[in-house]
N, C-alpha and C positions, 0 to 999 in steps of 0.2 A: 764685266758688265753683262755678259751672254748667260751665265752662271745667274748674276740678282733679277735677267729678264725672267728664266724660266722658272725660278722661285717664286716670285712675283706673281708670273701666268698659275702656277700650282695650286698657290692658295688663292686669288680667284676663281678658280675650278671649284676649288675644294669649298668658296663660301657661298657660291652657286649650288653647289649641289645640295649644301646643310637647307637652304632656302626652297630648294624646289620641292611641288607638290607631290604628297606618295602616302602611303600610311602609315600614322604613327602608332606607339603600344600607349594603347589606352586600358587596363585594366577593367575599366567598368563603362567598356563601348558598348554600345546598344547590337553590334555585330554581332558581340559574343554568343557563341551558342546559351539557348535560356535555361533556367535551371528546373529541374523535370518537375510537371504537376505533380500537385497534393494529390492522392488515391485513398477513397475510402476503402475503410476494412472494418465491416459492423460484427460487433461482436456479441449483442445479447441473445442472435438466435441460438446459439448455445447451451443455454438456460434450459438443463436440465426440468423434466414433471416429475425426476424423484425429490426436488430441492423444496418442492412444494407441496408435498405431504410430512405430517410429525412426524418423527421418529417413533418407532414401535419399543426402542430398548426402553426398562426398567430405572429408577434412580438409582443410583450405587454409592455409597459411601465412601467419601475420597478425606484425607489430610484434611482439619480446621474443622469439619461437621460437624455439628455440635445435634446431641441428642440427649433426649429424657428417657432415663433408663428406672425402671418397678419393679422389684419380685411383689406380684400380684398378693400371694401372703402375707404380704409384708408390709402397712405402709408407710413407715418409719424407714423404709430402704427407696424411697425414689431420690434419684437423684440425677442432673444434669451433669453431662462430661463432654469431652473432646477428641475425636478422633486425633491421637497422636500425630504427630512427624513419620513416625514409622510405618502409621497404620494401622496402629493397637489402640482396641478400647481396655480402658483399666475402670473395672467396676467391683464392687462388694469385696469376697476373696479372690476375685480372678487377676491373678497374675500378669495379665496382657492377652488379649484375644483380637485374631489379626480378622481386620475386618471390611479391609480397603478390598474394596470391587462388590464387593456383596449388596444386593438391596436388604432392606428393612427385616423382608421376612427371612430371608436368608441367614442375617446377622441374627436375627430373635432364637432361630433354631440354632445356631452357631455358641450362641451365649446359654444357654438350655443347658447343650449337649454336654460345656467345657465343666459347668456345676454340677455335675452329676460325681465329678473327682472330690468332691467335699460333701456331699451330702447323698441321702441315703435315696430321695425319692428325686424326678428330674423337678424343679421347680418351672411356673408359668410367669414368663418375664413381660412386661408390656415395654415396647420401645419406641417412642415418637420423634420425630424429626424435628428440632427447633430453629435451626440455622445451616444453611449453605455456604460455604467456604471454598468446597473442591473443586466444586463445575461453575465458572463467570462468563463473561461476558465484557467487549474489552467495546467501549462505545463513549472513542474522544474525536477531539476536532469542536468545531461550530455547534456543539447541542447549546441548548439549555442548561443541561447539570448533567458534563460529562462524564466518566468516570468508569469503575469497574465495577460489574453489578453480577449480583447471585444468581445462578440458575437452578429452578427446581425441576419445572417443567419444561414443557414444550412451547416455543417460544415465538413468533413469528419475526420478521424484521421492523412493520409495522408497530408494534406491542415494543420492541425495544428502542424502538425511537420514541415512543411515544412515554416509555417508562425515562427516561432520560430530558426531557422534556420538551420534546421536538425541537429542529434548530432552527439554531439561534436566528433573528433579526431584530430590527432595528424598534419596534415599537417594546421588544422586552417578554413578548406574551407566551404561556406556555401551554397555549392549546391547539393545538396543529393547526386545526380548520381556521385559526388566526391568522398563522404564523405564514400559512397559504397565500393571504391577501398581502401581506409584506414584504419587504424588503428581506433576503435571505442575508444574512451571513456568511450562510455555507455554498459551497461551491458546488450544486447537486450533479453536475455532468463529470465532477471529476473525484464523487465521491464513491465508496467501495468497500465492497465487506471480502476479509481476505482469510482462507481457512487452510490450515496445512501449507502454508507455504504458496498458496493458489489463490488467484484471484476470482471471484466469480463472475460472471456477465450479467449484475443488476443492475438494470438504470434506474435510479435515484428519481431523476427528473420526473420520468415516466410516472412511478409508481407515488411521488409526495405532490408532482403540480396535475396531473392526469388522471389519477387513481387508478393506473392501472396495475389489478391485484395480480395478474400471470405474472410480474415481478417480486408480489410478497413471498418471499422464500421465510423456511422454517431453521431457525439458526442452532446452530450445534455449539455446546461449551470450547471456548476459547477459541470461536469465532472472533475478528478484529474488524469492529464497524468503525467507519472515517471519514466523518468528512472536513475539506479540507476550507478556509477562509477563502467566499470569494472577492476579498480586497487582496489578494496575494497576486503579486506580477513577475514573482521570480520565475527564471529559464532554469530547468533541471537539466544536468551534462553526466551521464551515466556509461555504462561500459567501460569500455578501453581506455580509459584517460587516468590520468598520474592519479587523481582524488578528485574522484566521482562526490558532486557536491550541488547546489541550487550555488542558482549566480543573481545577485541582483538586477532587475532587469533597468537598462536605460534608452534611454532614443539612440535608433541605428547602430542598437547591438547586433554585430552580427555574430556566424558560426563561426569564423576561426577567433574572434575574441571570446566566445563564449567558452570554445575550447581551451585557449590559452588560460582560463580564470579556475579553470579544474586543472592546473601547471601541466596540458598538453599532452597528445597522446600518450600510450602506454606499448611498451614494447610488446611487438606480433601483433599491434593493433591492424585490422583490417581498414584501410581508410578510403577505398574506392567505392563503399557504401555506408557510407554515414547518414546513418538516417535523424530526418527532422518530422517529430509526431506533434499533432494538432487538435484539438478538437475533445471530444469527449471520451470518456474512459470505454463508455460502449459501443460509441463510430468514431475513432480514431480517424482521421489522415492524416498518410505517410506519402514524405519523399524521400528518396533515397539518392545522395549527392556523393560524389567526388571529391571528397577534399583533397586530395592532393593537387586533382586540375586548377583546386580555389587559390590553392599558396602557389602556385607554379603559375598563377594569373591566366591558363588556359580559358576559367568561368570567372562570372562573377561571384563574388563572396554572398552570403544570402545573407539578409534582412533577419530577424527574428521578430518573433510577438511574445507579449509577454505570457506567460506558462507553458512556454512549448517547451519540448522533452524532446534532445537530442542525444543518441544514442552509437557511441560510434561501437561498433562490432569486435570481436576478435576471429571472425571468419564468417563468410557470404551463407547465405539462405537461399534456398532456389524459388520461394516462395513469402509473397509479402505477409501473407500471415501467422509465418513462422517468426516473421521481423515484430511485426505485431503483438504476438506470443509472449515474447521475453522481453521485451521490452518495458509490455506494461506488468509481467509481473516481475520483473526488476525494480518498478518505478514505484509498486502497492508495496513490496518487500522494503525494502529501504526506507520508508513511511512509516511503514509499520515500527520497523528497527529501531526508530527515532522516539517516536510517539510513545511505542509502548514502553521502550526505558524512561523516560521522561517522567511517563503519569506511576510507574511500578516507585521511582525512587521521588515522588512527589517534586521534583524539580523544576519550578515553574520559572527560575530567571534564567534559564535557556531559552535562545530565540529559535524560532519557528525557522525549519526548511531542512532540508536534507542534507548531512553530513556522512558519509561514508569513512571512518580513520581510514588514514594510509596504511597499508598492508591489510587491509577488511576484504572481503570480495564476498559476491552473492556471485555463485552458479546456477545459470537457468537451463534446462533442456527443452528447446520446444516443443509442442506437441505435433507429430503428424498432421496436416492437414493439406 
């Protein structure tokens, strides 16, 4: 009996104690430490005054040109041809004359000199320009009539949105000054022109709802203008993660689902600053989170909005606009990567958003700053 008393006493104790007041784990107490503010980090001061003068080089004869070729003597001998694959023009008796890089007059003298091996006196050739092929211009997303387009001259950004037929909205019109008063389609704060593998610091917004022209930059061949839909709500999940990819966005998606939707970090990922970027391509904010504190329930798990760009690391930055750095041109590169295979192999039943293949990876070094 003394034995079933203190049994008895025990688990009274024990259901006294489950009942009495104290703290419980709540994962998403209001206690918890909060998760660090957004931080602006603007990026169009940047913006280069050389971006905004023409370029001084020459046109030069690339692959696809097509030109009209005369011996002046002759006018039974004109004829239009194609700069080769190789980069030979093949005209009259000339065998192949190699002519990629050359401008016009260069190539004229070039094509002179090669005919002097057949004939006795140098002949006077006239060579005109009929079609550009070698130097374009890559301007998809939200326009009006996307596409890849020729470059002869010098070009502004302006002119090539406007040669594309300003973007896209909703009444259909393809006059900018229209297209102003409308509903855009395109996403102008997260739109961007990307060169070399770089992105530049134009704001869209600025320069189509503002007119301001210290953002008309002068674009260089196989520049990559973008802009993106703005009906789009997918969360982009980039860096360190198994497949870096856009997630469909839904109510109280938060970070660690977003991350698990890219199948979760990537090994040597850095995950005590995972950042969450917001905002516009030229004033981004960024916070910089702990996931590990989020899975370990130390914080709370963060909320997402739809288009945010979470970026987990594979090693710390001492500085937020190194985060900022690569980030976004992580975020322009993989766009591009998408976009531009897309509109090169004309595949238009692929859906829109960022896929990165597993075992793909884009290396970014940030810049000093």
């Amino acid at each position: 009996m003394k034995n079933l008393f203190l049994i008895a006493a025990g688990l009274a104790l024990f259901a006294v104690g489950c009942h009495s007041p104290g703290p419980q784990f709540d994962p998403y107490s209001r206690e918890m430490p909060n998760i660090p503010s957004m931080q602006s980090v603007r990026e169009t001061n940047g913006l280069s005054p050389e971006l905004l003068k023409p370029s001084t080089h020459l046109f030069t004869l690339g692959p696809g040109d097509r030109v009209e070729i005369e011996l002046l003597d002759d006018l039974g001998s004109r004829t239009t041809t194609t700069v080769g694959p190789d980069g030979k023009l093949y005209f009259n008796l000339l065998p192949g004359v190699d002519v990629w890089g050359l401008t016009l007059s260069q190539a004229k003298d070039t094509l002179e000199k090669e005919f002097v091996r057949f004939v006795k006196e140098r002949p006077q050739i006239s060579i005109t320009l009929r079609e550009v092929v070698s130097r374009r211009i890559w301007l998809l997303g939200r326009f009006q009539a996307p596409g890849i387009y020729s470059m002869t001259n010098s070009t502004t950004l302006l002119e090539a949105i406007l040669q594309a037929g300003g973007p896209a909205n909703f009444s259909g019109e393809k006059d900018l000054s229209v297209a102003n008063n409308n509903d855009d389609l395109a996403d102008l704060r997260r739109s961007f022109v990307l060169r070399q593998g770089k992105a530049l610091p134009v704001d869209f917004h600025s320069l189509l709802k503002q007119g301001n022209l210290s953002q008309n930059i002068y674009l260089e061949p196989d520049d990559f203008v973008y802009m993106p839909a703005a009906t789009s709500r997918d969360v982009y999940v980039l860096g360190a993660v198994a497949m870096p990819r856009s997630v469909a966005y839904s109510e109280e998606l938060t970070l660690v689902a977003a991350i698990a939707n890219a199948a979760g970090p990537a090994r040597y990922a850095h995950l005590s600053n995972v950042a969450i970027v917001r905002g516009s391509l030229t004033d981004p904010q960024i916070a910089l989170v702990d996931y590990k504190d989020i899975v370990t329930g130390k914080i709370r798990d963060v909320v997402l909005e739809p288009r945010d760009i979470v970026y987990v690391p594979y090693k710390p930055y001492k500085k937020l606009s190194q985060y900022a750095d690569v980030i976004m041109t992580t975020f322009v590169s993989a766009v591009a990567i998408n976009e531009g295979a897309r509109a090169a192999s004309k595949d238009t039943s692929t859906t829109s958003g960022i896929l990165i293949p597993v075992g793909g990876t884009i290396t970014i070094t940030p810049t000093a700053k």
